[in-house]
mmCIF entry with sequence, helices, sheets and N, C-alpha, C, O atoms, coordinates in Angstrom:
data_MODEL
# 
_entry.id   MODEL 
# 
_entity.id                         1 
_entity.type                       polymer 
_entity.pdbx_number_of_molecules   1 
# 
_entity_poly.entity_id                      1 
_entity_poly.type                           'polypeptide(L)' 
_entity_poly.nstd_linkage                   no 
_entity_poly.nstd_monomer                   no 
_entity_poly.pdbx_seq_one_letter_code       
;(UNK)(UNK)(UNK)(UNK)(UNK)(UNK)(UNK)(UNK)(UNK)(UNK)(UNK)(UNK)(UNK)(UNK)(UNK)(UNK)
(UNK)(UNK)(UNK)(UNK)(UNK)(UNK)(UNK)(UNK)(UNK)(UNK)(UNK)(UNK)(UNK)(UNK)(UNK)(UNK)
(UNK)(UNK)(UNK)(UNK)(UNK)(UNK)(UNK)(UNK)(UNK)(UNK)(UNK)(UNK)(UNK)(UNK)(UNK)(UNK)
(UNK)(UNK)(UNK)(UNK)(UNK)(UNK)
;
_entity_poly.pdbx_seq_one_letter_code_can   XXXXXXXXXXXXXXXXXXXXXXXXXXXXXXXXXXXXXXXXXXXXXXXXXXXXXX 
_entity_poly.pdbx_strand_id                 A 
# 
loop_
_entity_poly_seq.entity_id 
_entity_poly_seq.num 
_entity_poly_seq.mon_id 
_entity_poly_seq.hetero 
1 1  UNK n 
1 2  UNK n 
1 3  UNK n 
1 4  UNK n 
1 5  UNK n 
1 6  UNK n 
1 7  UNK n 
1 8  UNK n 
1 9  UNK n 
1 10 UNK n 
1 11 UNK n 
1 12 UNK n 
1 13 UNK n 
1 14 UNK n 
1 15 UNK n 
1 16 UNK n 
1 17 UNK n 
1 18 UNK n 
1 19 UNK n 
1 20 UNK n 
1 21 UNK n 
1 22 UNK n 
1 23 UNK n 
1 24 UNK n 
1 25 UNK n 
1 26 UNK n 
1 27 UNK n 
1 28 UNK n 
1 29 UNK n 
1 30 UNK n 
1 31 UNK n 
1 32 UNK n 
1 33 UNK n 
1 34 UNK n 
1 35 UNK n 
1 36 UNK n 
1 37 UNK n 
1 38 UNK n 
1 39 UNK n 
1 40 UNK n 
1 41 UNK n 
1 42 UNK n 
1 43 UNK n 
1 44 UNK n 
1 45 UNK n 
1 46 UNK n 
1 47 UNK n 
1 48 UNK n 
1 49 UNK n 
1 50 UNK n 
1 51 UNK n 
1 52 UNK n 
1 53 UNK n 
1 54 UNK n 
# 
_struct_asym.id          A 
_struct_asym.entity_id   1 
# 
loop_
_struct_sheet.id 
_struct_sheet.type 
_struct_sheet.number_strands 
_struct_sheet.details 
AA1 ? 2 ? 
AA2 ? 2 ? 
# 
loop_
_struct_sheet_order.sheet_id 
_struct_sheet_order.range_id_1 
_struct_sheet_order.range_id_2 
_struct_sheet_order.offset 
_struct_sheet_order.sense 
AA1 1 2 ? anti-parallel 
AA2 1 2 ? anti-parallel 
# 
loop_
_struct_sheet_range.sheet_id 
_struct_sheet_range.id 
_struct_sheet_range.beg_label_comp_id 
_struct_sheet_range.beg_label_asym_id 
_struct_sheet_range.beg_label_seq_id 
_struct_sheet_range.pdbx_beg_PDB_ins_code 
_struct_sheet_range.end_label_comp_id 
_struct_sheet_range.end_label_asym_id 
_struct_sheet_range.end_label_seq_id 
_struct_sheet_range.pdbx_end_PDB_ins_code 
_struct_sheet_range.beg_auth_comp_id 
_struct_sheet_range.beg_auth_asym_id 
_struct_sheet_range.beg_auth_seq_id 
_struct_sheet_range.end_auth_comp_id 
_struct_sheet_range.end_auth_asym_id 
_struct_sheet_range.end_auth_seq_id 
AA1 1 UNK A 12 ? UNK A 13 ? UNK A 12 UNK A 13 
AA1 2 UNK A 20 ? UNK A 21 ? UNK A 20 UNK A 21 
AA2 1 UNK A 42 ? UNK A 44 ? UNK A 42 UNK A 44 
AA2 2 UNK A 50 ? UNK A 52 ? UNK A 50 UNK A 52 
# 
loop_
_atom_site.group_PDB 
_atom_site.id 
_atom_site.type_symbol 
_atom_site.label_atom_id 
_atom_site.label_alt_id 
_atom_site.label_comp_id 
_atom_site.label_asym_id 
_atom_site.label_entity_id 
_atom_site.label_seq_id 
_atom_site.pdbx_PDB_ins_code 
_atom_site.Cartn_x 
_atom_site.Cartn_y 
_atom_site.Cartn_z 
_atom_site.occupancy 
_atom_site.B_iso_or_equiv 
_atom_site.pdbx_formal_charge 
_atom_site.auth_seq_id 
_atom_site.auth_comp_id 
_atom_site.auth_asym_id 
_atom_site.auth_atom_id 
_atom_site.pdbx_PDB_model_num 
ATOM 1   N N  . UNK A 1 1  ? -9.942  -2.430  59.782 1.00 0.00 ? 1  UNK A N  1 
ATOM 2   C CA . UNK A 1 1  ? -11.238 -2.010  60.246 1.00 0.00 ? 1  UNK A CA 1 
ATOM 3   C C  . UNK A 1 1  ? -12.157 -2.005  58.943 1.00 0.00 ? 1  UNK A C  1 
ATOM 4   O O  . UNK A 1 1  ? -11.769 -1.465  57.907 1.00 0.00 ? 1  UNK A O  1 
ATOM 5   N N  . UNK A 1 2  ? -13.288 -2.581  59.041 1.00 0.00 ? 2  UNK A N  1 
ATOM 6   C CA . UNK A 1 2  ? -14.215 -2.629  57.809 1.00 0.00 ? 2  UNK A CA 1 
ATOM 7   C C  . UNK A 1 2  ? -15.245 -1.472  58.031 1.00 0.00 ? 2  UNK A C  1 
ATOM 8   O O  . UNK A 1 2  ? -15.771 -1.283  59.127 1.00 0.00 ? 2  UNK A O  1 
ATOM 9   N N  . UNK A 1 3  ? -15.488 -0.748  56.981 1.00 0.00 ? 3  UNK A N  1 
ATOM 10  C CA . UNK A 1 3  ? -16.401 0.323   56.942 1.00 0.00 ? 3  UNK A CA 1 
ATOM 11  C C  . UNK A 1 3  ? -17.494 0.177   55.861 1.00 0.00 ? 3  UNK A C  1 
ATOM 12  O O  . UNK A 1 3  ? -17.200 0.037   54.674 1.00 0.00 ? 3  UNK A O  1 
ATOM 13  N N  . UNK A 1 4  ? -18.657 0.209   56.274 1.00 0.00 ? 4  UNK A N  1 
ATOM 14  C CA . UNK A 1 4  ? -19.747 0.114   55.344 1.00 0.00 ? 4  UNK A CA 1 
ATOM 15  C C  . UNK A 1 4  ? -20.438 1.426   55.196 1.00 0.00 ? 4  UNK A C  1 
ATOM 16  O O  . UNK A 1 4  ? -20.937 1.932   56.201 1.00 0.00 ? 4  UNK A O  1 
ATOM 17  N N  . UNK A 1 5  ? -20.519 2.042   54.018 1.00 0.00 ? 5  UNK A N  1 
ATOM 18  C CA . UNK A 1 5  ? -21.087 3.341   53.766 1.00 0.00 ? 5  UNK A CA 1 
ATOM 19  C C  . UNK A 1 5  ? -22.516 3.367   54.192 1.00 0.00 ? 5  UNK A C  1 
ATOM 20  O O  . UNK A 1 5  ? -23.174 2.332   54.092 1.00 0.00 ? 5  UNK A O  1 
ATOM 21  N N  . UNK A 1 6  ? -23.055 4.458   54.658 1.00 0.00 ? 6  UNK A N  1 
ATOM 22  C CA . UNK A 1 6  ? -24.431 4.576   54.959 1.00 0.00 ? 6  UNK A CA 1 
ATOM 23  C C  . UNK A 1 6  ? -25.350 4.418   53.887 1.00 0.00 ? 6  UNK A C  1 
ATOM 24  O O  . UNK A 1 6  ? -26.512 4.090   54.125 1.00 0.00 ? 6  UNK A O  1 
ATOM 25  N N  . UNK A 1 7  ? -24.931 4.626   52.690 1.00 0.00 ? 7  UNK A N  1 
ATOM 26  C CA . UNK A 1 7  ? -25.809 4.580   51.492 1.00 0.00 ? 7  UNK A CA 1 
ATOM 27  C C  . UNK A 1 7  ? -25.717 3.156   50.901 1.00 0.00 ? 7  UNK A C  1 
ATOM 28  O O  . UNK A 1 7  ? -26.209 2.958   49.790 1.00 0.00 ? 7  UNK A O  1 
ATOM 29  N N  . UNK A 1 8  ? -25.121 2.157   51.573 1.00 0.00 ? 8  UNK A N  1 
ATOM 30  C CA . UNK A 1 8  ? -25.091 0.762   51.055 1.00 0.00 ? 8  UNK A CA 1 
ATOM 31  C C  . UNK A 1 8  ? -26.451 0.170   51.035 1.00 0.00 ? 8  UNK A C  1 
ATOM 32  O O  . UNK A 1 8  ? -27.075 0.158   52.096 1.00 0.00 ? 8  UNK A O  1 
ATOM 33  N N  . UNK A 1 9  ? -26.979 -0.312  49.989 1.00 0.00 ? 9  UNK A N  1 
ATOM 34  C CA . UNK A 1 9  ? -28.318 -0.751  49.916 1.00 0.00 ? 9  UNK A CA 1 
ATOM 35  C C  . UNK A 1 9  ? -28.439 -2.309  50.105 1.00 0.00 ? 9  UNK A C  1 
ATOM 36  O O  . UNK A 1 9  ? -27.487 -3.019  49.782 1.00 0.00 ? 9  UNK A O  1 
ATOM 37  N N  . UNK A 1 10 ? -29.463 -2.794  50.565 1.00 0.00 ? 10 UNK A N  1 
ATOM 38  C CA . UNK A 1 10 ? -29.725 -4.219  50.738 1.00 0.00 ? 10 UNK A CA 1 
ATOM 39  C C  . UNK A 1 10 ? -30.287 -4.747  49.448 1.00 0.00 ? 10 UNK A C  1 
ATOM 40  O O  . UNK A 1 10 ? -30.890 -4.006  48.672 1.00 0.00 ? 10 UNK A O  1 
ATOM 41  N N  . UNK A 1 11 ? -30.090 -6.035  49.214 1.00 0.00 ? 11 UNK A N  1 
ATOM 42  C CA . UNK A 1 11 ? -30.618 -6.583  47.880 1.00 0.00 ? 11 UNK A CA 1 
ATOM 43  C C  . UNK A 1 11 ? -32.112 -6.539  47.923 1.00 0.00 ? 11 UNK A C  1 
ATOM 44  O O  . UNK A 1 11 ? -32.756 -6.617  48.968 1.00 0.00 ? 11 UNK A O  1 
ATOM 45  N N  . UNK A 1 12 ? -32.628 -6.409  46.725 1.00 0.00 ? 12 UNK A N  1 
ATOM 46  C CA . UNK A 1 12 ? -34.102 -6.391  46.444 1.00 0.00 ? 12 UNK A CA 1 
ATOM 47  C C  . UNK A 1 12 ? -34.539 -7.805  46.269 1.00 0.00 ? 12 UNK A C  1 
ATOM 48  O O  . UNK A 1 12 ? -33.854 -8.544  45.562 1.00 0.00 ? 12 UNK A O  1 
ATOM 49  N N  . UNK A 1 13 ? -35.632 -8.253  46.856 1.00 0.00 ? 13 UNK A N  1 
ATOM 50  C CA . UNK A 1 13 ? -36.164 -9.620  46.626 1.00 0.00 ? 13 UNK A CA 1 
ATOM 51  C C  . UNK A 1 13 ? -37.294 -9.483  45.747 1.00 0.00 ? 13 UNK A C  1 
ATOM 52  O O  . UNK A 1 13 ? -38.188 -8.666  45.968 1.00 0.00 ? 13 UNK A O  1 
ATOM 53  N N  . UNK A 1 14 ? -37.280 -10.334 44.662 1.00 0.00 ? 14 UNK A N  1 
ATOM 54  C CA . UNK A 1 14 ? -38.344 -10.382 43.688 1.00 0.00 ? 14 UNK A CA 1 
ATOM 55  C C  . UNK A 1 14 ? -39.592 -10.938 44.411 1.00 0.00 ? 14 UNK A C  1 
ATOM 56  O O  . UNK A 1 14 ? -39.545 -11.955 45.102 1.00 0.00 ? 14 UNK A O  1 
ATOM 57  N N  . UNK A 1 15 ? -40.806 -10.144 44.190 1.00 0.00 ? 15 UNK A N  1 
ATOM 58  C CA . UNK A 1 15 ? -41.991 -10.656 44.809 1.00 0.00 ? 15 UNK A CA 1 
ATOM 59  C C  . UNK A 1 15 ? -42.569 -11.875 44.153 1.00 0.00 ? 15 UNK A C  1 
ATOM 60  O O  . UNK A 1 15 ? -43.407 -12.541 44.762 1.00 0.00 ? 15 UNK A O  1 
ATOM 61  N N  . UNK A 1 16 ? -42.185 -12.198 42.984 1.00 0.00 ? 16 UNK A N  1 
ATOM 62  C CA . UNK A 1 16 ? -42.749 -13.353 42.186 1.00 0.00 ? 16 UNK A CA 1 
ATOM 63  C C  . UNK A 1 16 ? -41.918 -14.590 42.420 1.00 0.00 ? 16 UNK A C  1 
ATOM 64  O O  . UNK A 1 16 ? -42.512 -15.615 42.753 1.00 0.00 ? 16 UNK A O  1 
ATOM 65  N N  . UNK A 1 17 ? -40.639 -14.602 42.285 1.00 0.00 ? 17 UNK A N  1 
ATOM 66  C CA . UNK A 1 17 ? -39.842 -15.781 42.398 1.00 0.00 ? 17 UNK A CA 1 
ATOM 67  C C  . UNK A 1 17 ? -38.989 -15.919 43.619 1.00 0.00 ? 17 UNK A C  1 
ATOM 68  O O  . UNK A 1 17 ? -38.474 -16.993 43.930 1.00 0.00 ? 17 UNK A O  1 
ATOM 69  N N  . UNK A 1 18 ? -38.835 -14.721 44.364 1.00 0.00 ? 18 UNK A N  1 
ATOM 70  C CA . UNK A 1 18 ? -38.077 -14.675 45.651 1.00 0.00 ? 18 UNK A CA 1 
ATOM 71  C C  . UNK A 1 18 ? -36.526 -14.532 45.491 1.00 0.00 ? 18 UNK A C  1 
ATOM 72  O O  . UNK A 1 18 ? -35.771 -14.605 46.461 1.00 0.00 ? 18 UNK A O  1 
ATOM 73  N N  . UNK A 1 19 ? -36.095 -14.322 44.204 1.00 0.00 ? 19 UNK A N  1 
ATOM 74  C CA . UNK A 1 19 ? -34.621 -14.214 43.960 1.00 0.00 ? 19 UNK A CA 1 
ATOM 75  C C  . UNK A 1 19 ? -34.145 -12.914 44.589 1.00 0.00 ? 19 UNK A C  1 
ATOM 76  O O  . UNK A 1 19 ? -34.794 -11.878 44.445 1.00 0.00 ? 19 UNK A O  1 
ATOM 77  N N  . UNK A 1 20 ? -33.035 -12.963 45.273 1.00 0.00 ? 20 UNK A N  1 
ATOM 78  C CA . UNK A 1 20 ? -32.407 -11.718 45.883 1.00 0.00 ? 20 UNK A CA 1 
ATOM 79  C C  . UNK A 1 20 ? -31.524 -11.154 44.803 1.00 0.00 ? 20 UNK A C  1 
ATOM 80  O O  . UNK A 1 20 ? -30.642 -11.834 44.279 1.00 0.00 ? 20 UNK A O  1 
ATOM 81  N N  . UNK A 1 21 ? -31.783 -9.834  44.457 1.00 0.00 ? 21 UNK A N  1 
ATOM 82  C CA . UNK A 1 21 ? -31.078 -9.178  43.379 1.00 0.00 ? 21 UNK A CA 1 
ATOM 83  C C  . UNK A 1 21 ? -30.276 -8.007  44.071 1.00 0.00 ? 21 UNK A C  1 
ATOM 84  O O  . UNK A 1 21 ? -30.837 -7.072  44.642 1.00 0.00 ? 21 UNK A O  1 
ATOM 85  N N  . UNK A 1 22 ? -28.919 -8.149  43.963 1.00 0.00 ? 22 UNK A N  1 
ATOM 86  C CA . UNK A 1 22 ? -28.120 -7.125  44.603 1.00 0.00 ? 22 UNK A CA 1 
ATOM 87  C C  . UNK A 1 22 ? -28.227 -5.725  43.957 1.00 0.00 ? 22 UNK A C  1 
ATOM 88  O O  . UNK A 1 22 ? -28.509 -5.603  42.765 1.00 0.00 ? 22 UNK A O  1 
ATOM 89  N N  . UNK A 1 23 ? -28.014 -4.756  44.705 1.00 0.00 ? 23 UNK A N  1 
ATOM 90  C CA . UNK A 1 23 ? -27.975 -3.368  44.173 1.00 0.00 ? 23 UNK A CA 1 
ATOM 91  C C  . UNK A 1 23 ? -26.499 -3.093  43.966 1.00 0.00 ? 23 UNK A C  1 
ATOM 92  O O  . UNK A 1 23 ? -25.726 -3.130  44.924 1.00 0.00 ? 23 UNK A O  1 
ATOM 93  N N  . UNK A 1 24 ? -26.096 -2.821  42.746 1.00 0.00 ? 24 UNK A N  1 
ATOM 94  C CA . UNK A 1 24 ? -24.703 -2.641  42.469 1.00 0.00 ? 24 UNK A CA 1 
ATOM 95  C C  . UNK A 1 24 ? -24.441 -1.170  42.071 1.00 0.00 ? 24 UNK A C  1 
ATOM 96  O O  . UNK A 1 24 ? -25.008 -0.637  41.117 1.00 0.00 ? 24 UNK A O  1 
ATOM 97  N N  . UNK A 1 25 ? -23.539 -0.549  42.872 1.00 0.00 ? 25 UNK A N  1 
ATOM 98  C CA . UNK A 1 25 ? -23.218 0.866   42.569 1.00 0.00 ? 25 UNK A CA 1 
ATOM 99  C C  . UNK A 1 25 ? -24.436 1.768   42.763 1.00 0.00 ? 25 UNK A C  1 
ATOM 100 O O  . UNK A 1 25 ? -24.514 2.833   42.151 1.00 0.00 ? 25 UNK A O  1 
ATOM 101 N N  . UNK A 1 26 ? -25.369 1.366   43.588 1.00 0.00 ? 26 UNK A N  1 
ATOM 102 C CA . UNK A 1 26 ? -26.528 2.269   43.950 1.00 0.00 ? 26 UNK A CA 1 
ATOM 103 C C  . UNK A 1 26 ? -27.541 2.175   42.819 1.00 0.00 ? 26 UNK A C  1 
ATOM 104 O O  . UNK A 1 26 ? -28.507 2.938   42.782 1.00 0.00 ? 26 UNK A O  1 
ATOM 105 N N  . UNK A 1 27 ? -27.317 1.210   41.865 1.00 0.00 ? 27 UNK A N  1 
ATOM 106 C CA . UNK A 1 27 ? -28.358 1.032   40.780 1.00 0.00 ? 27 UNK A CA 1 
ATOM 107 C C  . UNK A 1 27 ? -29.167 -0.156  41.053 1.00 0.00 ? 27 UNK A C  1 
ATOM 108 O O  . UNK A 1 27 ? -28.620 -1.242  41.240 1.00 0.00 ? 27 UNK A O  1 
ATOM 109 N N  . UNK A 1 28 ? -30.565 -0.002  41.091 1.00 0.00 ? 28 UNK A N  1 
ATOM 110 C CA . UNK A 1 28 ? -31.425 -1.088  41.182 1.00 0.00 ? 28 UNK A CA 1 
ATOM 111 C C  . UNK A 1 28 ? -31.878 -1.615  39.908 1.00 0.00 ? 28 UNK A C  1 
ATOM 112 O O  . UNK A 1 28 ? -32.121 -0.842  38.981 1.00 0.00 ? 28 UNK A O  1 
ATOM 113 N N  . UNK A 1 29 ? -32.020 -2.957  39.781 1.00 0.00 ? 29 UNK A N  1 
ATOM 114 C CA . UNK A 1 29 ? -32.572 -3.461  38.596 1.00 0.00 ? 29 UNK A CA 1 
ATOM 115 C C  . UNK A 1 29 ? -34.011 -3.090  38.360 1.00 0.00 ? 29 UNK A C  1 
ATOM 116 O O  . UNK A 1 29 ? -34.733 -2.795  39.313 1.00 0.00 ? 29 UNK A O  1 
ATOM 117 N N  . UNK A 1 30 ? -34.428 -3.096  37.187 1.00 0.00 ? 30 UNK A N  1 
ATOM 118 C CA . UNK A 1 30 ? -35.831 -2.752  36.902 1.00 0.00 ? 30 UNK A CA 1 
ATOM 119 C C  . UNK A 1 30 ? -36.644 -3.983  36.604 1.00 0.00 ? 30 UNK A C  1 
ATOM 120 O O  . UNK A 1 30 ? -37.866 -3.975  36.752 1.00 0.00 ? 30 UNK A O  1 
ATOM 121 N N  . UNK A 1 31 ? -35.956 -5.083  36.168 1.00 0.00 ? 31 UNK A N  1 
ATOM 122 C CA . UNK A 1 31 ? -36.664 -6.325  35.812 1.00 0.00 ? 31 UNK A CA 1 
ATOM 123 C C  . UNK A 1 31 ? -35.860 -7.484  36.435 1.00 0.00 ? 31 UNK A C  1 
ATOM 124 O O  . UNK A 1 31 ? -34.631 -7.522  36.382 1.00 0.00 ? 31 UNK A O  1 
ATOM 125 N N  . UNK A 1 32 ? -36.608 -8.414  37.019 1.00 0.00 ? 32 UNK A N  1 
ATOM 126 C CA . UNK A 1 32 ? -35.933 -9.591  37.536 1.00 0.00 ? 32 UNK A CA 1 
ATOM 127 C C  . UNK A 1 32 ? -35.209 -10.410 36.435 1.00 0.00 ? 32 UNK A C  1 
ATOM 128 O O  . UNK A 1 32 ? -35.818 -10.757 35.424 1.00 0.00 ? 32 UNK A O  1 
ATOM 129 N N  . UNK A 1 33 ? -33.965 -10.701 36.629 1.00 0.00 ? 33 UNK A N  1 
ATOM 130 C CA . UNK A 1 33 ? -33.289 -11.432 35.659 1.00 0.00 ? 33 UNK A CA 1 
ATOM 131 C C  . UNK A 1 33 ? -33.701 -12.897 35.478 1.00 0.00 ? 33 UNK A C  1 
ATOM 132 O O  . UNK A 1 33 ? -33.377 -13.510 34.461 1.00 0.00 ? 33 UNK A O  1 
ATOM 133 N N  . UNK A 1 34 ? -34.438 -13.479 36.494 1.00 0.00 ? 34 UNK A N  1 
ATOM 134 C CA . UNK A 1 34 ? -34.776 -14.832 36.484 1.00 0.00 ? 34 UNK A CA 1 
ATOM 135 C C  . UNK A 1 34 ? -36.215 -14.969 35.831 1.00 0.00 ? 34 UNK A C  1 
ATOM 136 O O  . UNK A 1 34 ? -36.428 -15.773 34.924 1.00 0.00 ? 34 UNK A O  1 
ATOM 137 N N  . UNK A 1 35 ? -37.141 -14.174 36.325 1.00 0.00 ? 35 UNK A N  1 
ATOM 138 C CA . UNK A 1 35 ? -38.557 -14.355 35.933 1.00 0.00 ? 35 UNK A CA 1 
ATOM 139 C C  . UNK A 1 35 ? -39.153 -13.140 35.151 1.00 0.00 ? 35 UNK A C  1 
ATOM 140 O O  . UNK A 1 35 ? -40.313 -13.169 34.741 1.00 0.00 ? 35 UNK A O  1 
ATOM 141 N N  . UNK A 1 36 ? -38.342 -12.093 34.960 1.00 0.00 ? 36 UNK A N  1 
ATOM 142 C CA . UNK A 1 36 ? -38.746 -10.910 34.148 1.00 0.00 ? 36 UNK A CA 1 
ATOM 143 C C  . UNK A 1 36 ? -39.876 -10.127 34.751 1.00 0.00 ? 36 UNK A C  1 
ATOM 144 O O  . UNK A 1 36 ? -40.589 -9.410  34.049 1.00 0.00 ? 36 UNK A O  1 
ATOM 145 N N  . UNK A 1 37 ? -40.051 -10.260 36.081 1.00 0.00 ? 37 UNK A N  1 
ATOM 146 C CA . UNK A 1 37 ? -41.112 -9.413  36.809 1.00 0.00 ? 37 UNK A CA 1 
ATOM 147 C C  . UNK A 1 37 ? -40.657 -8.048  36.921 1.00 0.00 ? 37 UNK A C  1 
ATOM 148 O O  . UNK A 1 37 ? -39.460 -7.841  37.117 1.00 0.00 ? 37 UNK A O  1 
ATOM 149 N N  . UNK A 1 38 ? -41.525 -7.032  36.812 1.00 0.00 ? 38 UNK A N  1 
ATOM 150 C CA . UNK A 1 38 ? -41.214 -5.639  36.938 1.00 0.00 ? 38 UNK A CA 1 
ATOM 151 C C  . UNK A 1 38 ? -40.845 -5.316  38.361 1.00 0.00 ? 38 UNK A C  1 
ATOM 152 O O  . UNK A 1 38 ? -41.663 -5.554  39.249 1.00 0.00 ? 38 UNK A O  1 
ATOM 153 N N  . UNK A 1 39 ? -39.721 -4.813  38.630 1.00 0.00 ? 39 UNK A N  1 
ATOM 154 C CA . UNK A 1 39 ? -39.342 -4.451  39.971 1.00 0.00 ? 39 UNK A CA 1 
ATOM 155 C C  . UNK A 1 39 ? -39.348 -2.959  40.338 1.00 0.00 ? 39 UNK A C  1 
ATOM 156 O O  . UNK A 1 39 ? -38.852 -2.555  41.389 1.00 0.00 ? 39 UNK A O  1 
ATOM 157 N N  . UNK A 1 40 ? -39.928 -2.159  39.434 1.00 0.00 ? 40 UNK A N  1 
ATOM 158 C CA . UNK A 1 40 ? -39.955 -0.770  39.656 1.00 0.00 ? 40 UNK A CA 1 
ATOM 159 C C  . UNK A 1 40 ? -40.921 -0.346  40.776 1.00 0.00 ? 40 UNK A C  1 
ATOM 160 O O  . UNK A 1 40 ? -40.764 0.731   41.352 1.00 0.00 ? 40 UNK A O  1 
ATOM 161 N N  . UNK A 1 41 ? -41.880 -1.155  41.071 1.00 0.00 ? 41 UNK A N  1 
ATOM 162 C CA . UNK A 1 41 ? -42.826 -0.880  42.162 1.00 0.00 ? 41 UNK A CA 1 
ATOM 163 C C  . UNK A 1 41 ? -42.476 -1.464  43.506 1.00 0.00 ? 41 UNK A C  1 
ATOM 164 O O  . UNK A 1 41 ? -43.207 -1.303  44.484 1.00 0.00 ? 41 UNK A O  1 
ATOM 165 N N  . UNK A 1 42 ? -41.252 -2.201  43.545 1.00 0.00 ? 42 UNK A N  1 
ATOM 166 C CA . UNK A 1 42 ? -40.785 -2.786  44.816 1.00 0.00 ? 42 UNK A CA 1 
ATOM 167 C C  . UNK A 1 42 ? -40.159 -1.742  45.676 1.00 0.00 ? 42 UNK A C  1 
ATOM 168 O O  . UNK A 1 42 ? -39.316 -0.984  45.196 1.00 0.00 ? 42 UNK A O  1 
ATOM 169 N N  . UNK A 1 43 ? -40.521 -1.666  46.901 1.00 0.00 ? 43 UNK A N  1 
ATOM 170 C CA . UNK A 1 43 ? -40.043 -0.687  47.810 1.00 0.00 ? 43 UNK A CA 1 
ATOM 171 C C  . UNK A 1 43 ? -39.468 -1.377  49.153 1.00 0.00 ? 43 UNK A C  1 
ATOM 172 O O  . UNK A 1 43 ? -40.102 -2.296  49.672 1.00 0.00 ? 43 UNK A O  1 
ATOM 173 N N  . UNK A 1 44 ? -38.321 -0.939  49.671 1.00 0.00 ? 44 UNK A N  1 
ATOM 174 C CA . UNK A 1 44 ? -37.792 -1.434  50.835 1.00 0.00 ? 44 UNK A CA 1 
ATOM 175 C C  . UNK A 1 44 ? -38.565 -0.825  52.057 1.00 0.00 ? 44 UNK A C  1 
ATOM 176 O O  . UNK A 1 44 ? -38.756 0.391   52.090 1.00 0.00 ? 44 UNK A O  1 
ATOM 177 N N  . UNK A 1 45 ? -38.976 -1.577  52.981 1.00 0.00 ? 45 UNK A N  1 
ATOM 178 C CA . UNK A 1 45 ? -39.537 -0.885  54.244 1.00 0.00 ? 45 UNK A CA 1 
ATOM 179 C C  . UNK A 1 45 ? -38.489 -0.928  55.330 1.00 0.00 ? 45 UNK A C  1 
ATOM 180 O O  . UNK A 1 45 ? -37.376 -1.400  55.097 1.00 0.00 ? 45 UNK A O  1 
ATOM 181 N N  . UNK A 1 46 ? -38.816 -0.456  56.485 1.00 0.00 ? 46 UNK A N  1 
ATOM 182 C CA . UNK A 1 46 ? -37.813 -0.306  57.645 1.00 0.00 ? 46 UNK A CA 1 
ATOM 183 C C  . UNK A 1 46 ? -37.195 -1.603  58.067 1.00 0.00 ? 46 UNK A C  1 
ATOM 184 O O  . UNK A 1 46 ? -36.032 -1.599  58.469 1.00 0.00 ? 46 UNK A O  1 
ATOM 185 N N  . UNK A 1 47 ? -37.926 -2.776  58.001 1.00 0.00 ? 47 UNK A N  1 
ATOM 186 C CA . UNK A 1 47 ? -37.383 -4.012  58.418 1.00 0.00 ? 47 UNK A CA 1 
ATOM 187 C C  . UNK A 1 47 ? -36.541 -4.633  57.364 1.00 0.00 ? 47 UNK A C  1 
ATOM 188 O O  . UNK A 1 47 ? -36.033 -5.725  57.619 1.00 0.00 ? 47 UNK A O  1 
ATOM 189 N N  . UNK A 1 48 ? -36.324 -4.063  56.190 1.00 0.00 ? 48 UNK A N  1 
ATOM 190 C CA . UNK A 1 48 ? -35.509 -4.543  55.216 1.00 0.00 ? 48 UNK A CA 1 
ATOM 191 C C  . UNK A 1 48 ? -36.219 -5.554  54.252 1.00 0.00 ? 48 UNK A C  1 
ATOM 192 O O  . UNK A 1 48 ? -35.576 -6.108  53.360 1.00 0.00 ? 48 UNK A O  1 
ATOM 193 N N  . UNK A 1 49 ? -37.573 -5.788  54.446 1.00 0.00 ? 49 UNK A N  1 
ATOM 194 C CA . UNK A 1 49 ? -38.344 -6.509  53.613 1.00 0.00 ? 49 UNK A CA 1 
ATOM 195 C C  . UNK A 1 49 ? -38.874 -5.669  52.539 1.00 0.00 ? 49 UNK A C  1 
ATOM 196 O O  . UNK A 1 49 ? -39.117 -4.489  52.790 1.00 0.00 ? 49 UNK A O  1 
ATOM 197 N N  . UNK A 1 50 ? -39.102 -6.196  51.245 1.00 0.00 ? 50 UNK A N  1 
ATOM 198 C CA . UNK A 1 50 ? -39.530 -5.356  50.254 1.00 0.00 ? 50 UNK A CA 1 
ATOM 199 C C  . UNK A 1 50 ? -41.022 -5.611  50.047 1.00 0.00 ? 50 UNK A C  1 
ATOM 200 O O  . UNK A 1 50 ? -41.475 -6.754  50.124 1.00 0.00 ? 50 UNK A O  1 
ATOM 201 N N  . UNK A 1 51 ? -41.784 -4.549  49.785 1.00 0.00 ? 51 UNK A N  1 
ATOM 202 C CA . UNK A 1 51 ? -43.228 -4.586  49.582 1.00 0.00 ? 51 UNK A CA 1 
ATOM 203 C C  . UNK A 1 51 ? -43.507 -3.742  48.345 1.00 0.00 ? 51 UNK A C  1 
ATOM 204 O O  . UNK A 1 51 ? -42.887 -2.703  48.118 1.00 0.00 ? 51 UNK A O  1 
ATOM 205 N N  . UNK A 1 52 ? -44.454 -4.220  47.561 1.00 0.00 ? 52 UNK A N  1 
ATOM 206 C CA . UNK A 1 52 ? -44.853 -3.439  46.389 1.00 0.00 ? 52 UNK A CA 1 
ATOM 207 C C  . UNK A 1 52 ? -45.477 -2.168  46.830 1.00 0.00 ? 52 UNK A C  1 
ATOM 208 O O  . UNK A 1 52 ? -46.206 -2.151  47.822 1.00 0.00 ? 52 UNK A O  1 
ATOM 209 N N  . UNK A 1 53 ? -45.213 -1.068  46.114 1.00 0.00 ? 53 UNK A N  1 
ATOM 210 C CA . UNK A 1 53 ? -45.849 0.244   46.325 1.00 0.00 ? 53 UNK A CA 1 
ATOM 211 C C  . UNK A 1 53 ? -47.210 0.248   45.742 1.00 0.00 ? 53 UNK A C  1 
ATOM 212 O O  . UNK A 1 53 ? -47.380 -0.347  44.678 1.00 0.00 ? 53 UNK A O  1 
ATOM 213 N N  . UNK A 1 54 ? -48.238 0.877   46.343 1.00 0.00 ? 54 UNK A N  1 
ATOM 214 C CA . UNK A 1 54 ? -49.579 1.002   45.916 1.00 0.00 ? 54 UNK A CA 1 
ATOM 215 C C  . UNK A 1 54 ? -49.851 2.369   45.374 1.00 0.00 ? 54 UNK A C  1 
ATOM 216 O O  . UNK A 1 54 ? -50.973 2.654   44.955 1.00 0.00 ? 54 UNK A O  1 
# 
């Protein structure tokens, strides 16, 4: 039986290049490894899509 913990996070999608960046060990990347965009303002909404915080 496969068990997924409740705190398992979905990958973050870069708003600039669209690259999906996995959350490893509960740690989110601060900068996109592909285009170096700041990801600290990216927030996951209820549908699982990421939107920048204002």
């Amino acid at each position: 039986m496969c068990f997924r913990p409740a705190n398992a996070a979905k990958p973050i999608e870069c708003p600039n290049c669209g690259m999906k960046i996995p959350v490893v060990g509960g740690v989110k990347q601060k900068v996109c490894p592909k285009c170096k965009t700041d990801l600290t303002q990216v927030n996951e909404n209820a549908e699982g899509e990421e939107t920048p915080q204002k």
